[in-house]
N, C-alpha and C positions, 0 to 999 in steps of 0.2 A: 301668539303662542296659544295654542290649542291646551284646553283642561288637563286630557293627560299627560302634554309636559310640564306643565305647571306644577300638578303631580308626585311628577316621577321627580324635578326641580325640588319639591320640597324632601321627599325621601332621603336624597342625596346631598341634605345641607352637612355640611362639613363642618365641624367645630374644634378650635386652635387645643391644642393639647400643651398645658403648662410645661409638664417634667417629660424627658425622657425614658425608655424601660431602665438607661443605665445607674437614674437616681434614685430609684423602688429597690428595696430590701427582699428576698425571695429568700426565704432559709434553705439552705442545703443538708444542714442533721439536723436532730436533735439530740444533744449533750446537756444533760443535767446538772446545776447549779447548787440547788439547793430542792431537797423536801419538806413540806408542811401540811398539818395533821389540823382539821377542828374537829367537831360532830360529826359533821355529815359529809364532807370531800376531804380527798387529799389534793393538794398544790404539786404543781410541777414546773420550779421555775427556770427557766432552758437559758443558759448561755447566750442565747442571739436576742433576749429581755422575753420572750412569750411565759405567759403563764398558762397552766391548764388544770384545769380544774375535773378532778374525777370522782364524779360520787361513789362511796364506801362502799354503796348500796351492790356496786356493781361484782365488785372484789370481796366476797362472803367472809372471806378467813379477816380481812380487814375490818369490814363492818361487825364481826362478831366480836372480833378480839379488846382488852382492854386498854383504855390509849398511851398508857407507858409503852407495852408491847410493842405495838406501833411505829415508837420512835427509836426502837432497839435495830433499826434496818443501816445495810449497807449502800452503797453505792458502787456496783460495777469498776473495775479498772478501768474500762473502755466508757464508764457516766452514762449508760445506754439502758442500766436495769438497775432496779432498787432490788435488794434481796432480803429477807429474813431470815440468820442460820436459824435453825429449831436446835442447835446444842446454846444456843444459847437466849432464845426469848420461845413465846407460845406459839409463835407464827412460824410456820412455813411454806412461804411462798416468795415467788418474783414477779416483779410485775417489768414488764420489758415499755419503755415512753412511745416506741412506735404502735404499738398495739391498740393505743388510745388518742394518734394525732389520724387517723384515717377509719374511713365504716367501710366494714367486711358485711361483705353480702352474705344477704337472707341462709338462714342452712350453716356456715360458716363458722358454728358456735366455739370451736378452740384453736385459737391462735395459732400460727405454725412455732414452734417450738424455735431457742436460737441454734441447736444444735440441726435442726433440719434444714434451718435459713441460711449456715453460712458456710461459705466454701473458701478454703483458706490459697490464693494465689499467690506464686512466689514471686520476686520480684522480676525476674524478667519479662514475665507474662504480666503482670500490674502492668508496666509501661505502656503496653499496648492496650489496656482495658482498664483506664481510671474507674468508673464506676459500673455498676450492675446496669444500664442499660446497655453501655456497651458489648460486655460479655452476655448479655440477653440477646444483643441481635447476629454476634457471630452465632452463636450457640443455635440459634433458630436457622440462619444461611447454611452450616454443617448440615443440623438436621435434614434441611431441603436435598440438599446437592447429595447425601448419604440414601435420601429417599429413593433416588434419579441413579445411582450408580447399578452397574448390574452384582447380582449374586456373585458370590468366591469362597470358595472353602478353604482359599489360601490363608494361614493366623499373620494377625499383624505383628511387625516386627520392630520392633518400637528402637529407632537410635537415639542415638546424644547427643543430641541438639538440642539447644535453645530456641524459644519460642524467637528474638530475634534473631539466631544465624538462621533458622528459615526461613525471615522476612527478608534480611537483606540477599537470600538467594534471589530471588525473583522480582 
């Protein structure tokens, strides 16, 4: 056996893998359990056991404020945002858990808003687009195939149909 298969033989050692992907935990949201306040972070402790720790420093109206105030917040119907009414504590603001489990790029300094973020799908159309990647990659194959179409002044004439009686047309 020649050096460089010896080599390329060592590169390619293979080693026994205990667990499969099916036995590793991968969170799919995050829904809020519980909040807690000290000095200097708030906790964010999520439903699937994660805790996440956000310092105060980051969230101004929190780090200024006094820490009764603090504890005067809501939790979202949907456990996706903590809120402070200002009719009823010093604070006004929300602080949304996904904004703080991922890093927005350089420039990026204000969150997209949830009102900007969410598009409400009725349920015929859900069935066919469980999550936003889904509805990301039609939405993007439309765009394309919309790109490629030629011009028409003709207005679209929108029928009543369901997203599936147009599926099970074709």
């Amino acid at each position: 056996m020649t050096t460089k298969e010896k080599q390329r033989e060592q590169k390619e050692k293979w080693y026994e893998i205990p667990y499969s992907a099916s036995e590793y935990t991968f969170p799919r949201d995050a829904i809020l359990r519980r909040v807690q306040f000290n000095d200097t972070t708030m906790q964010l402790e999520l439903t699937d056991g994660r805790v996440i720790s956000v310092p105060l420093s980051w969230i101004p109206s929190l780090q200024n404020a006094i820490p009764e105030e603090r504890e005067k917040y809501e939790i979202s119907q949907d456990r996706k945002m903590i809120v402070w009414n200002p009719d009823k504590c010093s604070i006004n603001d929300e602080v949304r858990v996904d904004d703080y489990l991922g890093i927005h790029p350089a420039g990026d300094t204000a969150p997209v808003t949830q009102k900007e973020r969410a598009v409400v799908l009725e349920p015929d159309v859900r069935a066919y687009f469980p999550n936003s990647e889904a509805v990301n990659t039609a939405l993007r194959s439309l765009i394309h195939l919309m790109s490629e179409m030629p011009r028409t002044d003709k207005p679209y004439v929108r029928r009543a149909a369901t997203a599936r009686q147009v599926a099970e047309r074709k």
